[in-house]
Backbone as CSV, one residue per row, in Angstrom:
resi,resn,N_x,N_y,N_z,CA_x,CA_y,CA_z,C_x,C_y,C_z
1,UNK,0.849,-1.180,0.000,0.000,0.000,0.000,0.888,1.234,0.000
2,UNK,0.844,2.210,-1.083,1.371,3.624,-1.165,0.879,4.460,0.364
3,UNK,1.414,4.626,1.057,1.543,5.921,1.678,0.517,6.856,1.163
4,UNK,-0.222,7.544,1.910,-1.283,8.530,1.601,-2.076,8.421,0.582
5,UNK,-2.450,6.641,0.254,-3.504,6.329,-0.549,-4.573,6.252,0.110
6,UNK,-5.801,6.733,-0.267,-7.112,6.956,0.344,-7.914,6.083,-0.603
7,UNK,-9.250,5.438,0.117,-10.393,5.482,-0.408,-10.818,6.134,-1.560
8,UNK,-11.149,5.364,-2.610,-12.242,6.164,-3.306,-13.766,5.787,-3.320
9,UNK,-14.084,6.671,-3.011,-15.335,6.403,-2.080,-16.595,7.365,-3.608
10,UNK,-17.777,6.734,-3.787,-18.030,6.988,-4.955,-19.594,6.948,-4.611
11,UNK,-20.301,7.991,-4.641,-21.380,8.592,-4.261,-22.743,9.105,-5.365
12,UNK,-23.795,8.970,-5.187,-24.595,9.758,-5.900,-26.076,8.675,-6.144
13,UNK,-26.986,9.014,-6.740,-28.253,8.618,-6.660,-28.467,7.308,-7.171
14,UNK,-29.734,6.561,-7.305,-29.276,5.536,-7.862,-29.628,5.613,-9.514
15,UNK,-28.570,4.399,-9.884,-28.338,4.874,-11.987,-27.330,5.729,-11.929
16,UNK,-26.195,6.130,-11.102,-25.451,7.193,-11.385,-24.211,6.883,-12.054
17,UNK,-24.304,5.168,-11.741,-23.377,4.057,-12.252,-22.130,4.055,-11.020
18,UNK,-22.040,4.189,-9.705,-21.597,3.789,-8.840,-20.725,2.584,-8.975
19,UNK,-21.653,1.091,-9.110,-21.181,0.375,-9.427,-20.467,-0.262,-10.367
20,UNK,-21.214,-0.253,-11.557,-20.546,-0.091,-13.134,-19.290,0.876,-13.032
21,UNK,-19.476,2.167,-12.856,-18.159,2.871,-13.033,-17.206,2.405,-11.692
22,UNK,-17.243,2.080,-10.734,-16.630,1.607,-9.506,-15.404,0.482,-9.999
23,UNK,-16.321,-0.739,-10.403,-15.789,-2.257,-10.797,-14.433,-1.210,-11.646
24,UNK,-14.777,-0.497,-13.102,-14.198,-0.193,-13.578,-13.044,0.396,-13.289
25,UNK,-13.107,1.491,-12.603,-12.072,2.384,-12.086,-10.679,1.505,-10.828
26,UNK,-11.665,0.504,-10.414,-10.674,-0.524,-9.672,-9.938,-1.646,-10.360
27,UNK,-9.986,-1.877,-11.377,-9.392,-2.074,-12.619,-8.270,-1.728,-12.871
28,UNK,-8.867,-0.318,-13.232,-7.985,0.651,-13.718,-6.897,1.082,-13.223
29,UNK,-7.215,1.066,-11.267,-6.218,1.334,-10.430,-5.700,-0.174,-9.993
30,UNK,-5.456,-0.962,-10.369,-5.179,-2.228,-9.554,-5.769,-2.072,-8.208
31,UNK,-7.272,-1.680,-7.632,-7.141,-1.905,-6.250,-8.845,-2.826,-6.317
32,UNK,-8.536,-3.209,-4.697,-9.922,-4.088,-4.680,-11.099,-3.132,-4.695
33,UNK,-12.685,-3.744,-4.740,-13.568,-2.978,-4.815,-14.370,-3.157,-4.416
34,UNK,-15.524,-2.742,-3.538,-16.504,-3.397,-2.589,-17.472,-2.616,-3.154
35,UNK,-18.457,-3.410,-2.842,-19.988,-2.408,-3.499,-20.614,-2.796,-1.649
36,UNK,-20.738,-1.706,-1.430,-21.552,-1.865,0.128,-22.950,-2.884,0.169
37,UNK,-23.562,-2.132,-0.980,-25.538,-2.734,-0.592,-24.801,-4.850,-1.409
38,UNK,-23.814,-4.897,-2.214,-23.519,-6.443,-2.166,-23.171,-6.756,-1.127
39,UNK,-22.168,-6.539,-0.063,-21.516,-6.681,1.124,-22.868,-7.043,1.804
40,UNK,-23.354,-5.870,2.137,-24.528,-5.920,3.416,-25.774,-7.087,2.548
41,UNK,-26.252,-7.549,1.948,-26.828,-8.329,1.069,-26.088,-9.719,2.182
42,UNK,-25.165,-9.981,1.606,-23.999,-11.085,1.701,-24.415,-11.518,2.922
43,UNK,-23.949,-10.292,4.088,-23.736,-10.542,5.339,-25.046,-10.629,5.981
44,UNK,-26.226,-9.947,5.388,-27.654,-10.331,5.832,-28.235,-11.678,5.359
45,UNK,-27.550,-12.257,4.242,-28.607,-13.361,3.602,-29.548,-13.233,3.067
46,UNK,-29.558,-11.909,2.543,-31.455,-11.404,1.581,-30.394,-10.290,0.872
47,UNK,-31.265,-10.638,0.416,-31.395,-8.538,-0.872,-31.513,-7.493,0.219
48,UNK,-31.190,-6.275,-0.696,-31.426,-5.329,-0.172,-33.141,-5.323,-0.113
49,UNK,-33.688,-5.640,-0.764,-35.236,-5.349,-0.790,-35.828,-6.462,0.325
50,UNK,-35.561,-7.781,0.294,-35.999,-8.109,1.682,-35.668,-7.702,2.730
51,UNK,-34.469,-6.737,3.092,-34.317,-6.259,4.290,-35.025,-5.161,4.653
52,UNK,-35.168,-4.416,3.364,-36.406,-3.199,3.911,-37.778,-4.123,4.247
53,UNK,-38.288,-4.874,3.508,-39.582,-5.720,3.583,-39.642,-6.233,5.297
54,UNK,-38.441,-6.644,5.371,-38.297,-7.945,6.808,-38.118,-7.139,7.717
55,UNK,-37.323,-6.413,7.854,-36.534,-5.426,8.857,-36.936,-3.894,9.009
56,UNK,-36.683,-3.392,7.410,-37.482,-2.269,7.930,-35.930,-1.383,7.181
57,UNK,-36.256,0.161,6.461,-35.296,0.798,6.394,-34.140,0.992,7.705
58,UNK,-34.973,1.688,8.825,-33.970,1.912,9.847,-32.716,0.514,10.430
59,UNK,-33.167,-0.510,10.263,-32.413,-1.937,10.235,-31.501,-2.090,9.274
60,UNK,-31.707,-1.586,7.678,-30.939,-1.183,7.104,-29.800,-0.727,6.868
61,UNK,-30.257,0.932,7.441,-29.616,1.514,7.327,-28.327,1.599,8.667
62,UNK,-28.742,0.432,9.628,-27.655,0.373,10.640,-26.562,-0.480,10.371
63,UNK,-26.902,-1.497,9.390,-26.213,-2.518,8.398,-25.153,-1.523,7.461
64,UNK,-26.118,-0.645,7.277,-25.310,0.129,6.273,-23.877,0.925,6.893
65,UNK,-24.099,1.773,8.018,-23.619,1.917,9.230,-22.182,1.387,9.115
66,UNK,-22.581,-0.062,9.884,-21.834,-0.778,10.314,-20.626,-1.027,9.077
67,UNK,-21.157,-1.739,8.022,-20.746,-2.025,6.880,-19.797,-0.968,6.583
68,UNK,-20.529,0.179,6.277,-19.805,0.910,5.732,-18.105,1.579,6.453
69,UNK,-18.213,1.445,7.410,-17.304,2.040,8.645,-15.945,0.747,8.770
70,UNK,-16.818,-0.708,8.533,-15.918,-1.466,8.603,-15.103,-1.685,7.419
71,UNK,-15.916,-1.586,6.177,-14.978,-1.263,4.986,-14.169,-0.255,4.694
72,UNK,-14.677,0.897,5.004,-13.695,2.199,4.982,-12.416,2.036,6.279
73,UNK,-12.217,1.215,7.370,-11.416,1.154,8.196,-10.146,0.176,7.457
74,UNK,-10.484,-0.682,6.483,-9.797,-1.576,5.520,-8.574,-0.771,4.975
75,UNK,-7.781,-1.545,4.378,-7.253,-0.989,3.060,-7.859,-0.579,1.943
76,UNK,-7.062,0.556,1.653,-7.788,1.237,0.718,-8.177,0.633,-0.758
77,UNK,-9.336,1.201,-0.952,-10.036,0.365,-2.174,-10.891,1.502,-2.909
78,UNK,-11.698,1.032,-3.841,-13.003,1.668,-4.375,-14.334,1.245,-3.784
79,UNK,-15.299,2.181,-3.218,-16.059,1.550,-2.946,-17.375,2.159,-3.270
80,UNK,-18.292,1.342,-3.944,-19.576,2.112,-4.514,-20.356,1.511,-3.195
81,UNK,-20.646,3.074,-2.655,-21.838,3.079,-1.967,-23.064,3.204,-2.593
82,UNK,-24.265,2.697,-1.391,-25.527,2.896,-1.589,-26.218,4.319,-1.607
83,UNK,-27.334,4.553,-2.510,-27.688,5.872,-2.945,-28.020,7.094,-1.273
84,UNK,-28.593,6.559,-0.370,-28.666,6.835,0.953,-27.435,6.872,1.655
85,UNK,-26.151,6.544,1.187,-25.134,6.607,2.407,-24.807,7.744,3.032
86,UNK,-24.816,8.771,1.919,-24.293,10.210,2.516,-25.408,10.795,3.424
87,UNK,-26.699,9.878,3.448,-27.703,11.210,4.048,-27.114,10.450,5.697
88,UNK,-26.821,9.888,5.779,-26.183,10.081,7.611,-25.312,10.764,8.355
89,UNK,-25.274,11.603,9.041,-23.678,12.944,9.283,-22.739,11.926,9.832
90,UNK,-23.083,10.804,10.849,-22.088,9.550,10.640,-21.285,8.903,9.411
91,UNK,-21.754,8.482,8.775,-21.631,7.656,7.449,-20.718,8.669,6.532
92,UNK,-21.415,10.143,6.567,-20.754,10.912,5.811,-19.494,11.995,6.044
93,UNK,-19.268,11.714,6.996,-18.249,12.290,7.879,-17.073,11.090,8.112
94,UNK,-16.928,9.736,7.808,-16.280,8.625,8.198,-15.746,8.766,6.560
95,UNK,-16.502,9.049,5.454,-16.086,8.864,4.617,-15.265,10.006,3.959
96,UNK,-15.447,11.005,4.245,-14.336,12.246,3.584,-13.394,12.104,4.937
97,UNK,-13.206,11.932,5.830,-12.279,11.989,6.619,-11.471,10.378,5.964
98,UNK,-11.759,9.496,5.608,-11.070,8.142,4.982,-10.886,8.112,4.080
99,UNK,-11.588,9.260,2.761,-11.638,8.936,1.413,-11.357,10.152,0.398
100,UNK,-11.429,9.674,-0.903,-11.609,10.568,-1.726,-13.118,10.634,-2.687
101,UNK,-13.980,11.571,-2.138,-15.348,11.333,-2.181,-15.579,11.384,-3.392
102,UNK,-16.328,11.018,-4.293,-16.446,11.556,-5.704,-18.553,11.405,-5.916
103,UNK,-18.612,12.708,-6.073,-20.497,12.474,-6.744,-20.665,11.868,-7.979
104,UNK,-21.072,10.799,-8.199,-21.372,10.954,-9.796,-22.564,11.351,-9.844
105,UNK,-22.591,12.560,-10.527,-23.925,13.045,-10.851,-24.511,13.047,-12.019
106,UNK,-26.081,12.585,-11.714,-26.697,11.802,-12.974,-28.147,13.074,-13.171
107,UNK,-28.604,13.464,-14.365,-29.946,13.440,-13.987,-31.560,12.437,-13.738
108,UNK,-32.178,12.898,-12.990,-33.121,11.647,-13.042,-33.785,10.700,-14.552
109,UNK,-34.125,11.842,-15.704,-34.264,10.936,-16.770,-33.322,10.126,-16.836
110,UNK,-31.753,10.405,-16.801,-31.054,9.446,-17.537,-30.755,8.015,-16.699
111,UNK,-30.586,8.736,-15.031,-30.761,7.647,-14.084,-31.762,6.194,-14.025
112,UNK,-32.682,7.095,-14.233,-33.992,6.054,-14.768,-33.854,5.099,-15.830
113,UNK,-33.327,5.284,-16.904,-33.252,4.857,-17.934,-32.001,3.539,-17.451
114,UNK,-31.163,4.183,-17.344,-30.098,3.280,-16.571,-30.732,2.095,-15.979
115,UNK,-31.534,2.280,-15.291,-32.207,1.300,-13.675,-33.585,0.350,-14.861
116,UNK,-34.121,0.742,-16.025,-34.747,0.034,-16.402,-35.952,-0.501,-15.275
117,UNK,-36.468,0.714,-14.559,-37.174,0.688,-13.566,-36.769,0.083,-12.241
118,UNK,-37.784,-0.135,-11.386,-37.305,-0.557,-9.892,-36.962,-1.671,-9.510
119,UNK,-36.957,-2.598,-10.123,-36.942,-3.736,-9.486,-35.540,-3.970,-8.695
120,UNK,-35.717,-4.530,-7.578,-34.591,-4.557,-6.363,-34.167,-2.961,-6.186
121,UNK,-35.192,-1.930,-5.846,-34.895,-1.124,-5.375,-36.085,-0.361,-4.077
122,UNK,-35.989,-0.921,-3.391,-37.066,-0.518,-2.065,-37.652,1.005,-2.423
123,UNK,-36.798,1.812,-2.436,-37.020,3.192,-2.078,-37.392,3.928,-3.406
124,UNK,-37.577,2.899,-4.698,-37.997,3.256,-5.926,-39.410,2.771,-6.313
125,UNK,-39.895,2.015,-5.352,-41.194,0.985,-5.733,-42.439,2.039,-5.666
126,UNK,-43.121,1.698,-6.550,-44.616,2.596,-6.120,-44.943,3.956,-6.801
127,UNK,-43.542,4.290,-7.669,-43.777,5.501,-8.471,-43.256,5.418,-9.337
128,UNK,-42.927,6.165,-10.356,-42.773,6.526,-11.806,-41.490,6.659,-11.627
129,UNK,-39.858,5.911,-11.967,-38.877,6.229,-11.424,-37.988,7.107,-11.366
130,UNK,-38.431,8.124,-12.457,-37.443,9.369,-13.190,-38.726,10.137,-11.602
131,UNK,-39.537,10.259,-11.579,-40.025,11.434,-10.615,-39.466,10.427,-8.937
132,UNK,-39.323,9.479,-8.617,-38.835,9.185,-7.746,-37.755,9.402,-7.579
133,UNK,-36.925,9.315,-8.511,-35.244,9.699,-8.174,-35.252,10.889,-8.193
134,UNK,-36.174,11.235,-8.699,-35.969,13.306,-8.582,-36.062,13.756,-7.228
135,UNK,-37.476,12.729,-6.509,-37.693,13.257,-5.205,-36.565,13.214,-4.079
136,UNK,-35.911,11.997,-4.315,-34.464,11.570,-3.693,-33.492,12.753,-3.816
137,UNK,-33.302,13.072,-4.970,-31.962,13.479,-5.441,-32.070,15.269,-5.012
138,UNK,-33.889,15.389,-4.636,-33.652,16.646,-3.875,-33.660,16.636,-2.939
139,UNK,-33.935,15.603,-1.708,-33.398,15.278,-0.532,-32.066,15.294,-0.301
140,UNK,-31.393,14.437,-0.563,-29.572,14.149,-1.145,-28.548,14.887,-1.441
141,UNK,-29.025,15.749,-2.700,-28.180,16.147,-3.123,-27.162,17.397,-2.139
142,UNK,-27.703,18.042,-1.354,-26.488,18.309,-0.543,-25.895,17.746,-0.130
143,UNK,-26.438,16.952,0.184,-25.246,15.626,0.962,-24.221,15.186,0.235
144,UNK,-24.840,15.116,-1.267,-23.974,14.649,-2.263,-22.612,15.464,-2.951
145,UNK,-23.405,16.631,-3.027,-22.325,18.500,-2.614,-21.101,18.277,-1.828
146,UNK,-21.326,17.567,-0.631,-20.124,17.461,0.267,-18.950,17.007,-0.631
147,UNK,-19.242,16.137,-1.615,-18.109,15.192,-2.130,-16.847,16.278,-2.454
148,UNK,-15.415,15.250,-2.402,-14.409,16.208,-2.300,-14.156,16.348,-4.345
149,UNK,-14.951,15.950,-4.782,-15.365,15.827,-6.707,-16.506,15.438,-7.385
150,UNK,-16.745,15.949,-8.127,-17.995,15.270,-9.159,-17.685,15.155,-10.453
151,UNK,-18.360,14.414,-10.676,-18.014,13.928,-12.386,-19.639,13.690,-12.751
152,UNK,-19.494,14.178,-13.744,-21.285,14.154,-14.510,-20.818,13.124,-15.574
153,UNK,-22.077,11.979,-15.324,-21.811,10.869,-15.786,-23.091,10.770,-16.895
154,UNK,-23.529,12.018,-17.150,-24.836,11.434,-18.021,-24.382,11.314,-19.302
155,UNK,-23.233,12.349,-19.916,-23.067,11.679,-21.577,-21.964,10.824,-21.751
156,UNK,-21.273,10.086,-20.136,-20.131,9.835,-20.103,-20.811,8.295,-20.489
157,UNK,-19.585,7.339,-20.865,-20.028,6.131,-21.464,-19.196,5.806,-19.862
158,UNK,-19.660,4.390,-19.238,-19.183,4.033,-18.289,-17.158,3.444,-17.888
159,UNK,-17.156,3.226,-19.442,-14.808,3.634,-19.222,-14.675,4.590,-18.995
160,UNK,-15.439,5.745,-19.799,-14.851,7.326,-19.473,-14.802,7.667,-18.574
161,UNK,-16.558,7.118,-17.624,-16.033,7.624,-16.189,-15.378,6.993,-15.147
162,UNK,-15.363,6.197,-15.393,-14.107,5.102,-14.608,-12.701,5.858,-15.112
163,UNK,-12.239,6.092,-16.069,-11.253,7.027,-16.329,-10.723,8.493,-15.857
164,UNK,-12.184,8.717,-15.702,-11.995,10.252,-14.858,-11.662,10.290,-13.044
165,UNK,-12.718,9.021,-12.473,-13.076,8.708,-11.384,-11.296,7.846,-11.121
166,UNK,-10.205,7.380,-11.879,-9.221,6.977,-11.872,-7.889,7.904,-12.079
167,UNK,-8.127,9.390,-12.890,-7.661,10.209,-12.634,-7.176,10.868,-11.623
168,UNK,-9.051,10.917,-10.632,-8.805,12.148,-9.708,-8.061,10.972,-8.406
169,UNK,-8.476,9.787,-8.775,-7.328,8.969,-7.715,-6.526,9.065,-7.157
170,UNK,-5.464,8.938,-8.930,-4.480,9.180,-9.323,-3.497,10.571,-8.638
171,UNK,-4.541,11.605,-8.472,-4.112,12.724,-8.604,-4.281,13.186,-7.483
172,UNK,-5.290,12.864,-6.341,-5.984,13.282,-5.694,-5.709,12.430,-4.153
173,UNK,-5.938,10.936,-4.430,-6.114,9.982,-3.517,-5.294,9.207,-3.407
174,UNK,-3.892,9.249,-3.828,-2.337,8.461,-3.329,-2.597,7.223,-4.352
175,UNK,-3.062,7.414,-5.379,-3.132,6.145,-6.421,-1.735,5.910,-7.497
């Protein structure tokens, strides 16, 4: 491990390509890559959607918590968080103090389009998903503001932004 390599810690709504651009960019950097909501999945034994169903968001989101704090305490990696991580001042405070935050910011049409609707997404069920992620993403998006970068991923093809998101690494996060 390089000396003053950080986290890249990779933020924003869901469809923002978190994951897709994540896998990629850890690639790119030779480092490992964790997707949190797979982790917490793993370690619960259900989906993310049976745990809201069974448990309940707030059960969740303590999984998420946990998860997230224990991966960011790791060696440094890429890690695509879940679209909710930043709204905790816990969660989001563990991660710019460990990481190099990056927003990918999407708009909701294109997000939507991405997600090919809700399915396995709790907090998307029950509405029209371009006006659901809108409603999110105006909850969020300060939270998402905090990040120490953003990269607008809507005309980006998913290498490019793994390329950019591997840049500011590079440049930024001891890569």
């Amino acid at each position: 491990m390089t000396p003053g390599r950080r986290h890249v810690v990779l933020v924003g709504p869901p469809g923002a390509g978190k994951t897709t651009v994540g896998r990629l960019a850890a690639v790119l950097l030779g480092a490992p890559f964790t997707d949190l909501d797979e982790r917490i999945a793993a370690l619960a034994g259900k989906s993310i959607t049976r745990i809201f169903a069974d448990d309940g968001e707030p059960a969740f989101r303590a999984l998420e918590t946990a998860v997230g704090v224990e991966v960011l305490r790791a060696p440094p990696g890429v890690v695509a968080t879940g679209g909710g991580f930043m709204d905790d001042p816990e969660r989001r405070s563990f991660a710019l103090a460990s990481g190099l935050v990056i927003y990918l910011e999407t708009s909701p049409p294109v997000a939507a389009a991405r997600l090919g609707g809700a399915a396995g997404r709790p907090l998307l069920a029950g509405a029209e998903a371009t006006d659901r992620i809108a409603a999110l993403l105006s909850r969020r998006e300060a939270w998402y503001l905090q990040a120490t970068q953003r990269i607008s991923t809507d005309v980006l093809r998913p290498d490019d932004a793994a390329e950019a998101v591997a840049k500011l690494a590079r440049e930024q996060g001891g890569w």
